[in-house]
C-alpha positions in Angstrom: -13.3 -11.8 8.6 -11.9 -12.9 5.5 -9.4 -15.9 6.4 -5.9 -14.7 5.7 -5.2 -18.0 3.3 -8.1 -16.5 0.6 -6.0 -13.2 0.7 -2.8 -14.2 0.4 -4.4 -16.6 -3.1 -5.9 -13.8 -3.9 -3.3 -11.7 -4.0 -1.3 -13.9 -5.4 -3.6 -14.0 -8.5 -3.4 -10.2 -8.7 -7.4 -9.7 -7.0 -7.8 -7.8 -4.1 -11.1 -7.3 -2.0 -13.1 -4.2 -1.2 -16.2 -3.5 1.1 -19.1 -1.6 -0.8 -19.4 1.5 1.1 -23.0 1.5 0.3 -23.6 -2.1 2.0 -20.5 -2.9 3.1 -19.8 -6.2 1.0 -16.7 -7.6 0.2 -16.1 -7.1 -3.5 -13.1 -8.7 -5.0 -11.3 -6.7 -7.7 -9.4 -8.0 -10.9 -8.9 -4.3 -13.0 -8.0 -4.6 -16.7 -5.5 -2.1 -16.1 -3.6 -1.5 -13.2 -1.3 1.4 -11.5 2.4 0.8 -10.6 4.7 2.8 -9.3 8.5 2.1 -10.6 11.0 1.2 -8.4 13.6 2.3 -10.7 15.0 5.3 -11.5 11.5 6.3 -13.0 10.2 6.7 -9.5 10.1 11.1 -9.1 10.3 13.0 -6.4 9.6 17.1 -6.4 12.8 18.6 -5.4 10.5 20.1 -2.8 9.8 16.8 -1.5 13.4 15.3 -1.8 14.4 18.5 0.8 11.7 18.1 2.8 12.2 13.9 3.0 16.0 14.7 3.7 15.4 16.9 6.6 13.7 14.7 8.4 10.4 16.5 9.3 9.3 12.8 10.8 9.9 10.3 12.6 9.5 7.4 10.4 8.4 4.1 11.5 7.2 0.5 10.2 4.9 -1.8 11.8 4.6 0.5 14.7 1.1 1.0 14.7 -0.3 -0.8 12.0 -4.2 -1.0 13.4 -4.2 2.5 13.7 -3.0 3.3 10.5 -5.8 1.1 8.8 -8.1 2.8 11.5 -7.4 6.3 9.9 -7.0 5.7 6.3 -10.4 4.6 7.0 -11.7 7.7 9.3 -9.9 10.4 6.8 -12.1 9.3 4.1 -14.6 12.2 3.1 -17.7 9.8 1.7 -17.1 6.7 0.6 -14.2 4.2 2.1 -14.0 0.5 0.8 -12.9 -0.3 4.5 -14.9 -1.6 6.6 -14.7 -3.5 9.9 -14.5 -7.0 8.3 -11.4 -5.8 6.0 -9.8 -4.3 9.0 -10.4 -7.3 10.6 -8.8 -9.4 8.2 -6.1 -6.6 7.5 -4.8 -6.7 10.9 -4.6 -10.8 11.2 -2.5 -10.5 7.8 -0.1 -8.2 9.9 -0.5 -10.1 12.8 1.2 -13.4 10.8 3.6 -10.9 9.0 1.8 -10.1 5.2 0.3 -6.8 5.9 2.9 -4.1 7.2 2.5 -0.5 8.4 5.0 2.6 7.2 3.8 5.7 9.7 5.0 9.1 10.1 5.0 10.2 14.2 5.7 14.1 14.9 5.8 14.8 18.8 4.7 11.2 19.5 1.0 12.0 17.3 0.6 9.6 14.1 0.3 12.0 11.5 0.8 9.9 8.2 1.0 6.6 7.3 0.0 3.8 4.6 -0.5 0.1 4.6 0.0 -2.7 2.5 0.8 -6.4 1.6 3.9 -8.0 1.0 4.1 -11.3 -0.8 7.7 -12.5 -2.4 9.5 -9.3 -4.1 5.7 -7.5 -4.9 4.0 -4.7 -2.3 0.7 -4.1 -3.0 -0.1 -0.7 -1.5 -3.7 -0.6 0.1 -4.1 3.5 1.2 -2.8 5.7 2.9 -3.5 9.1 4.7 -2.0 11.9 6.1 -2.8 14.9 8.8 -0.1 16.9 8.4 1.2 18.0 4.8 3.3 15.9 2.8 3.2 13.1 5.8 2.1 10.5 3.3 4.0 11.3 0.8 7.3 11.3 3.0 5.6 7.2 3.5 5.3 6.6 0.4 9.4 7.5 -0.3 10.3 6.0 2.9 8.3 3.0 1.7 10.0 2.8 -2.1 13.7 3.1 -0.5 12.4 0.2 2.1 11.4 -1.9 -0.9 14.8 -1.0 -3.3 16.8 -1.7 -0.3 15.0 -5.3 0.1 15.2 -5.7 -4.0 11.3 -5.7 -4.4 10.3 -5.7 -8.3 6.8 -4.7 -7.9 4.8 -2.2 -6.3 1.4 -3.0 -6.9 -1.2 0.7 -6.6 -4.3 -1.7 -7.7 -6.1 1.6 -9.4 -4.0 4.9 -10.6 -5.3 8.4 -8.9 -3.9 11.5 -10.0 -1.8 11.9 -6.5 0.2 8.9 -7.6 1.1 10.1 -10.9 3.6 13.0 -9.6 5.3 9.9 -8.8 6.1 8.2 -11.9 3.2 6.3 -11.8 1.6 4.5 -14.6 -0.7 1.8 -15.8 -0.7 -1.6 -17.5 -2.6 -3.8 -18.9 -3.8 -6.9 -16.9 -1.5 -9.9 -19.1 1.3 -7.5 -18.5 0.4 -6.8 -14.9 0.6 -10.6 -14.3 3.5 -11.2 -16.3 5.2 -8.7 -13.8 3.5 -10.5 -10.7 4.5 -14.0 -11.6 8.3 -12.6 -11.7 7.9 -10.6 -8.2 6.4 -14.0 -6.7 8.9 -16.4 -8.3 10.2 -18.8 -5.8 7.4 -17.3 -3.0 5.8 -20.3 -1.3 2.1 -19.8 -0.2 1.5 -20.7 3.2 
């Protein structure tokens, strides 16, 4: 297990670790560039989506089931997955002590979407997510942006950009301004 005190650094210096799916060692991560999603009003949402989110197709949760959420946004992986035991391990002692938190999407009881990630000061850094139903973890992910606007968070960190992430606003900077951004989010946050 990676002790929770080297994460939350870590983190706090903008790196993040990975397991090699290959060998399954921990790789820690500092990208030149990294992915953000806006918290503003840059943040989109289809109109489809909006309806759908508004309805209320789920019942929408946080830190209900957190080691279960890690557990499938490991399992729904098709190939590779840069979790392994030791980083759900670690993952779940983070939530355990209150750093890692859980946003999950229940329909008739049944988990069917969820994501996980790190909170530290006003910055979330989003870990994965998954879904079994459509648009579950998407309906996360909103639920998770109006959960950090509500609690005036400045940053939410997506470590590397995907194409799913850029429907929502989602862009990329480069590492100076990344951690100019990350100092600000963490400003007045006291490291245990």
């Amino acid at each position: 297990m990676i002790q929770p005190l080297i994460l939350l650094e870590a983190y706090s210096r903008g790196i993040f670790p990975m397991a090699d799916s290959a060998n399954g060692e921990i790789q820690w991560h500092l990208p030149k560039l990294r992915g953000i999603i806006p918290l503003d009003d840059r943040f989109k949402v289809s109109s489809n989506l909006r309806r759908k989110y508004n309805k209320r197709p789920f019942k929408l949760t946080i830190n209900r089931a957190f080691p279960e959420v890690i557990k499938c946004c490991r399992d729904l992986r098709i190939g590779e997955t840069w979790i392994n035991r030791e980083i759900i391990e670690s993952y779940i002692e983070l939530h355990r002590i209150g750093y890692a938190h859980s946003f999950e999407a229940w329909q008739d009881d049944e988990l069917v979407g969820g994501l996980y990630g790190i909170a530290l000061g006003k910055a979330f850094f989003g870990e994965s997510m998954f879904s079994r139903v459509t648009d579950a973890s998407k309906i996360c992910l909103v639920f998770l942006v109006e959960h950090l606007r509500q609690n005036h968070f400045q940053l939410l960190d997506t470590q590397y950009l995907n194409p799913h992430l850029l429907q929502f606003g989602a862009y990329e900077v480069m590492a100076d301004e990344y951690q100019h951004l990350l100092d600000q989010a963490l400003e007045g946050f006291k490291k245990p």
